[in-house]
C-alpha positions as CSV (number, residue, x, y, z in Angstrom):
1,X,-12.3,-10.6,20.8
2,X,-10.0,-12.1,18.3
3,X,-6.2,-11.2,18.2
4,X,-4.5,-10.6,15.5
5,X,-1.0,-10.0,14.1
6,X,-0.5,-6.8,12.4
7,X,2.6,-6.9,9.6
8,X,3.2,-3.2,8.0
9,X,5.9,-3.2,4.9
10,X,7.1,-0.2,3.3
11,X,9.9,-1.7,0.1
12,X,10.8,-0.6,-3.4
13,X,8.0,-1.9,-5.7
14,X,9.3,-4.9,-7.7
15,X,6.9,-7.9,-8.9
16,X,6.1,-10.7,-6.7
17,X,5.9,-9.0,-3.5
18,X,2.1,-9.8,-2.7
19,X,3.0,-13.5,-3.3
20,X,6.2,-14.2,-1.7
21,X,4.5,-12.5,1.3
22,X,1.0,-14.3,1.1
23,X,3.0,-17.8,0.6
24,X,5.3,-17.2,3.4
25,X,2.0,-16.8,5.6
26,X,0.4,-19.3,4.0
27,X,3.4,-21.8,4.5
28,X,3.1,-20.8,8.6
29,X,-0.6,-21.7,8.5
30,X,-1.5,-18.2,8.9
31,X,-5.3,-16.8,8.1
32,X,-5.1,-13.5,6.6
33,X,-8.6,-11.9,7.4
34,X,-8.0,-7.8,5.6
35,X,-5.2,-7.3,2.9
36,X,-4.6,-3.7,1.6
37,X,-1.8,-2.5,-0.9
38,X,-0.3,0.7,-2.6
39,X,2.1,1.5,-5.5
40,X,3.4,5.0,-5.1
41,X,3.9,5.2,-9.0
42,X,5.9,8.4,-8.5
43,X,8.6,7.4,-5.9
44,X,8.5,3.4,-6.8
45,X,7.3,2.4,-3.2
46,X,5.2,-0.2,-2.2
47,X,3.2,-0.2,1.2
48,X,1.5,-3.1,2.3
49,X,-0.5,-3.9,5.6
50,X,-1.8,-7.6,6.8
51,X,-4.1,-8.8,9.5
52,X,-3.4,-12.6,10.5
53,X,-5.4,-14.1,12.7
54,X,-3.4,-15.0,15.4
55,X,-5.0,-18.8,16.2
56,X,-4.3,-20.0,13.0
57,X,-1.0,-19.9,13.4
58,X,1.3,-22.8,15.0
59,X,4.2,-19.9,15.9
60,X,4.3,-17.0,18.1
61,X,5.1,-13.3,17.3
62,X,8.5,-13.8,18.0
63,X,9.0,-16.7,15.9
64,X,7.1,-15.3,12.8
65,X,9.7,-12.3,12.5
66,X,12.6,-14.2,13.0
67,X,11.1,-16.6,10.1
68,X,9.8,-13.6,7.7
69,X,13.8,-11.8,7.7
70,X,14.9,-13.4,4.6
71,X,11.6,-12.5,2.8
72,X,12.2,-8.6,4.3
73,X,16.1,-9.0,3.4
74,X,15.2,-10.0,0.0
75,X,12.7,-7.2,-0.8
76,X,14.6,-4.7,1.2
77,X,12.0,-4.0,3.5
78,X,11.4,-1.6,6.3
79,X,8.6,-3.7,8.2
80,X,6.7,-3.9,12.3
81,X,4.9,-6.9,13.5
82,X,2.6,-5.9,16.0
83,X,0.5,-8.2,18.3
84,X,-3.6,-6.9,18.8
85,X,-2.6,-8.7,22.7
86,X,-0.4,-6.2,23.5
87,X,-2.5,-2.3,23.8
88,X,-0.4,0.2,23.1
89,X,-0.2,3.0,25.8
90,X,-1.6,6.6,25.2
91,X,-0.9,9.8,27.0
92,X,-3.3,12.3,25.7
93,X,-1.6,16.5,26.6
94,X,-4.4,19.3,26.7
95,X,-5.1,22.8,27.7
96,X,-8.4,24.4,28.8
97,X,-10.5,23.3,25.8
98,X,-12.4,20.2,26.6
99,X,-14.5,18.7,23.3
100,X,-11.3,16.7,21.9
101,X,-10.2,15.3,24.9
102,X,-14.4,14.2,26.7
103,X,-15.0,12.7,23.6
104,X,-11.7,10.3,22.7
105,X,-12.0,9.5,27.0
106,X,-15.9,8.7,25.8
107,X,-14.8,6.7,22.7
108,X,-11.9,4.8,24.6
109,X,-14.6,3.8,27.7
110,X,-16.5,2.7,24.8
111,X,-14.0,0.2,23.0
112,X,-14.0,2.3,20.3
113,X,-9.8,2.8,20.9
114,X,-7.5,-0.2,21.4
115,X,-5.4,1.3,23.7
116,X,-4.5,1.8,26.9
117,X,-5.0,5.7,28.2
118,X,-1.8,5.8,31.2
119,X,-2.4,9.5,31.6
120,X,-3.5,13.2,30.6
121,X,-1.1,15.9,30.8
122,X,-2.0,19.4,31.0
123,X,-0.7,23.0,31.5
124,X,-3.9,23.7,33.4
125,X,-5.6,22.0,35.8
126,X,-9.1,22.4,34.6
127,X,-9.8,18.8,33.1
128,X,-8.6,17.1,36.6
129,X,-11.9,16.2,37.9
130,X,-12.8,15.3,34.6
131,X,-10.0,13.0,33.9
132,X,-10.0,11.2,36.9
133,X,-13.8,10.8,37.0
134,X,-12.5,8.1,34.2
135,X,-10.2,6.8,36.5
136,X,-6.6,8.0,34.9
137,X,-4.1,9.7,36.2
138,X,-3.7,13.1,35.9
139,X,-0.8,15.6,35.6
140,X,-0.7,19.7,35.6
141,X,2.1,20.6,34.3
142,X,2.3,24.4,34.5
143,X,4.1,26.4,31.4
144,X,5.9,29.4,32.6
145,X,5.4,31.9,29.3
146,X,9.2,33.4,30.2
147,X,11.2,29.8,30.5
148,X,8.9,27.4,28.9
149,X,12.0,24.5,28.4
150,X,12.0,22.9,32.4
151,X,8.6,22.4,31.9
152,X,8.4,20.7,28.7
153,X,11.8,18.3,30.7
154,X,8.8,17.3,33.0
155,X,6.7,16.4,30.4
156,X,9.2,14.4,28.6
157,X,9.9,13.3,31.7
158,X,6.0,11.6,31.9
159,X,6.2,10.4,29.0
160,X,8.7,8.3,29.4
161,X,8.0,7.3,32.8
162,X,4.6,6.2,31.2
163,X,6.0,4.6,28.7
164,X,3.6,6.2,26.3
165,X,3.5,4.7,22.6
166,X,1.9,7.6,21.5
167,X,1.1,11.3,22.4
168,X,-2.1,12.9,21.0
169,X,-2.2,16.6,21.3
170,X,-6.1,17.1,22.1
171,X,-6.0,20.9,22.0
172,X,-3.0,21.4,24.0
173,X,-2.3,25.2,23.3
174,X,1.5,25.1,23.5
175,X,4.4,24.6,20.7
176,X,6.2,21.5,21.8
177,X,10.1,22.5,20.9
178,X,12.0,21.0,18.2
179,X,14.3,18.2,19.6
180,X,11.6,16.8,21.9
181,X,8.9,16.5,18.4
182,X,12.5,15.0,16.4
183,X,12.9,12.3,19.8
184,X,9.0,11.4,19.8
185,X,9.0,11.4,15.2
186,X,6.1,9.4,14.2
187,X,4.5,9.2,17.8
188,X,2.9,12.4,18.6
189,X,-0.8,12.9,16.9
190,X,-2.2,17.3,16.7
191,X,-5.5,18.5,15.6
192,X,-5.7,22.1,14.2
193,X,-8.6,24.4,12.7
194,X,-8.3,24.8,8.9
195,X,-8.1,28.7,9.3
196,X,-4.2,28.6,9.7
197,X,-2.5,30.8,8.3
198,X,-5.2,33.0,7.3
199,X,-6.5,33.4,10.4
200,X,-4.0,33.1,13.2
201,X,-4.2,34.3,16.9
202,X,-7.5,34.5,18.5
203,X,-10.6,33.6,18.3
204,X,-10.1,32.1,14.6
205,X,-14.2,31.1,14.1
206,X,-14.8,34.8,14.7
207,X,-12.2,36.5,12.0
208,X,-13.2,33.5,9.4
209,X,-17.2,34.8,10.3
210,X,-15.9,38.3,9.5
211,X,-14.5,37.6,6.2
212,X,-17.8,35.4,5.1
213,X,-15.9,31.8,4.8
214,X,-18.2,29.2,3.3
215,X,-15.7,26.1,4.5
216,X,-15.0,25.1,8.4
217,X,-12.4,22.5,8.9
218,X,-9.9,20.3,10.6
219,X,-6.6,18.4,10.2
220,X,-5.4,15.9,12.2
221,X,-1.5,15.0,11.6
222,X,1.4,14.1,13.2
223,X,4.0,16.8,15.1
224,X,7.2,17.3,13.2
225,X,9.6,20.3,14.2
226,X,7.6,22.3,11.7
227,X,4.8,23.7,13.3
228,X,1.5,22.2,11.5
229,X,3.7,21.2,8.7
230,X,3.8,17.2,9.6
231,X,2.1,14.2,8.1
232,X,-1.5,14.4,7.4
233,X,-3.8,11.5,8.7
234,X,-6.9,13.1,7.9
235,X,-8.9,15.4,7.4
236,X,-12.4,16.7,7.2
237,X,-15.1,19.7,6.4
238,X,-18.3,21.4,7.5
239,X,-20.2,23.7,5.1
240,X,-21.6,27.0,6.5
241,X,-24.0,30.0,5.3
242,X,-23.9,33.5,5.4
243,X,-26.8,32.2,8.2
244,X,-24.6,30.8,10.5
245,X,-23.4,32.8,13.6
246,X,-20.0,33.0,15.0
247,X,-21.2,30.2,18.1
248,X,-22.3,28.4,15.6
249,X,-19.5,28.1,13.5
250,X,-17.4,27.6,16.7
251,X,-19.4,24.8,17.5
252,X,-19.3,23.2,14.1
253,X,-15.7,23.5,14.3
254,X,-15.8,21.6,17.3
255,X,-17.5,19.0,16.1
256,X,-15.4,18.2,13.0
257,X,-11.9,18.6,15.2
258,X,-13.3,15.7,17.5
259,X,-14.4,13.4,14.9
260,X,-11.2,14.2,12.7
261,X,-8.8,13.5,15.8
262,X,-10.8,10.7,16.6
263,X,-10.6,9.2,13.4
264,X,-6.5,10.1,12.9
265,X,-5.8,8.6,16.2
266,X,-7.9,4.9,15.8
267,X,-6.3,4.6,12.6
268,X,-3.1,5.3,13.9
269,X,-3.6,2.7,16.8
270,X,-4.8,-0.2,14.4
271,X,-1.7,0.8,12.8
272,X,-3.3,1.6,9.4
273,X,-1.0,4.8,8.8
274,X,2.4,4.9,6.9
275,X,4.5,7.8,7.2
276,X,6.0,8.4,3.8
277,X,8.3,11.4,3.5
278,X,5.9,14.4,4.3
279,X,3.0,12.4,3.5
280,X,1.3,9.0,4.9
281,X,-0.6,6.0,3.0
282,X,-3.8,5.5,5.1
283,X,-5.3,2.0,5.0
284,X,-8.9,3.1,6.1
């Protein structure tokens, strides 16, 4: 597979920022192969995002950043360079619900995921044999409901000994607390059922079949202190009937939380998403 250089600029909008930035490539030798671009019209920010092929260029990763500073200094620029060599490194947390987390470990064996999964981290030890079937290692990490905090140390504790670039929470059924969602901003990925607030506590499919919803869906964003309250990646729906059953809208709920997670979390690894504020610019 090719490699690739990934450059992500957030600035204030001001003319000539497509050009100086395309010339400065162009001036290294560099190939850009996909180009996307937004004006927030509202806030005056610009978001860009480049792929450069990495062959075409005569200088290194390192090199290229220390070269692009006075273009970034001039436009003011809150920019990443990130290298397709290096994979980033995933730990993926769950409970006892399995669809999420069989099908990102299917689409990751596949090479559907460019990363690297260092470990799954649970409060249960149900998806063990699961897990390591796909040869990662595997953590239970019990939750005690009456002193939840030395628990969630240990799992700070993993990530960091992981060095995890990013935490996806594939149905892990606890609240992570406050400072450890401030210390992991812009890292940590959720999924959770449309239903909320409406229909909170359990068995959500069954209360939204009770009150006759005509709409099933899922949103996959990142963790902020407020709970279900961060950036939103994306987001998707399934239509039901007054024919539908309660399995059944439990299984269609299933199926759009896997594919929206899935979705939120490649796009998040080919670093197509933007955090702006309480919202993102997705480059899909």
């Amino acid at each position: 597979m090719s490699r690739y250089y990934r450059l992500v600029v957030s600035c204030p909008d001001q003319v000539g920022i497509v050009a100086r930035v395309a010339n400065f490539i162009a001036q290294q030798g560099g190939s850009i192969t996909e180009a996307s671009q937004h004006s927030d019209l509202e806030t005056g920010r610009f978001f860009m995002r480049y792929e450069i092929l990495a062959d075409s260029l005569a200088i290194g990763p390192d090199a290229f950043s220390q070269a692009f500073r006075p273009v970034a200094e001039d436009f003011q620029m809150e920019w990443a360079l990130t290298d397709t060599a290096k994979r980033p490194k995933v730990v993926i947390m769950v409970s006892k619900e399995s669809h999420c987390l069989v099908d990102l470990l299917y689409r990751w064996q596949a090479g559907e995921l460019a990363c690297d999964i260092v470990g799954v981290l649970s409060n249960h030890d149900d998806m063990r044999s699961l897990t390591e079937w796909y040869g990662i290692p595997y953590q239970h990490i019990p939750v005690d409901p009456d002193d939840k905090q030395p628990a969630f140390d240990a799992v700070e504790a993993q990530i960091e000994a992981l060095e995890a670039d990013c935490v996806i929470l594939a149905r892990y059924m606890q609240i992570l607390p406050p400072a450890l969602c401030l210390r992991l901003s812009g890292r940590v990925i959720n999924i959770h059922h449309s239903f909320l607030p409406s229909f909170a506590g359990a068995k959500p499919y069954h209360q939204a079949y009770q009150r006759g919803v005509k709409l099933i869906g899922a949103t996959c964003h990142y963790v902020t202190e407020e709970l279900d309250a961060g950036p939103i990646i994306e987001q998707d729906i399934h239509r039901v009937t007054h024919c539908h059953t309660p399995k059944d809208l439990v299984r269609f709920g299933r199926d759009v939380e896997k594919s929206v997670l899935a979705r939120g979390v490649r796009w998040h690894l080919e670093d197509r998403v933007i955090i702006h504020g309480n919202k993102t610019v997705v480059f899909n």
